[in-house]
Phi, psi and omega in degrees: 000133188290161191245098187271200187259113192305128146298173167288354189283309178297332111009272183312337188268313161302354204246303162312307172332292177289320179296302165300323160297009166252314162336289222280315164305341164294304179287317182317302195291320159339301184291337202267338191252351183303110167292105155332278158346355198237287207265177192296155178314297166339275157337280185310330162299313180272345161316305196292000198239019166263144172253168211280339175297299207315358202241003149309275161332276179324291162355291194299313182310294184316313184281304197315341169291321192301288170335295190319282169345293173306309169268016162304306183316323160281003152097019200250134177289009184282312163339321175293289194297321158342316208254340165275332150306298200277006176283320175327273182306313165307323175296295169296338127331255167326284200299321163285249239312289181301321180232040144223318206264330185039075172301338197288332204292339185265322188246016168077217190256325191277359176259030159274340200312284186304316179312293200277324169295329166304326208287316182291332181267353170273295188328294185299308176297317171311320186268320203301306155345287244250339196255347163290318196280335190292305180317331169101355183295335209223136166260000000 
């Protein structure tokens, strides 16, 4: 498929992209270096209800975005299955956190917030992704 020429919007969007997934890659390492003992017992209860797996996911949601992200800016059709591990991993993430880990209990209805926004903005880079290759924008 010929390559056609990418609006500016799509720059901006890749760009955005990758800077929030490198955000999400920030807290991830954050989270991995994190001392229990520094946060409230509440926090240490709920830390304690991640099992050691859970943080797979979470891996996969964070690089696999970054990667995706990176190569949308580069124009690469590699960027879907990327952006799709990482919708992948948000889903089992967000999804343990919220109805098995029950995170709300500590931080409340406002601790929805952040959950459904990663979730909308790994949806929206997944279609955007996918609606750039159609477009002839991704080699």
């Amino acid at each position: 498929m010929t390559q056609l020429k990418t609006p500016i919007t799509f720059m901006v969007i890749a760009i955005i992209g990758l800077l929030w997934n490198l955000m999400g890659v920030g807290a991830f390492v954050y989270d991995m270096m994190l001392d229990p003992s520094t946060v409230t017992p509440e926090v240490q209860d709920l830390l304690s209800r991640y099992p050691t797996w859970t943080k797979i996911p979470y891996a996969i949601a964070v690089f696999g975005g970054a990667i995706g992200a990176l190569l949308l800016l580069m124009k690469n059709k590699l960027a879907i299955p990327f952006f799709t591990a990482s919708l992948i991993g948000i889903c089992i993430q967000m999804g343990h956190s919220i109805f098995v880990a029950k995170a709300m209990d500590v931080y409340g209805p406002s601790g929805l917030v952040m959950p459904l926004l990663v979730l909308m903005i790994g949806i929206f880079l997944f279609f955007y992704s996918k609606s750039s290759r159609a477009k002839g924008w991704l080699n």
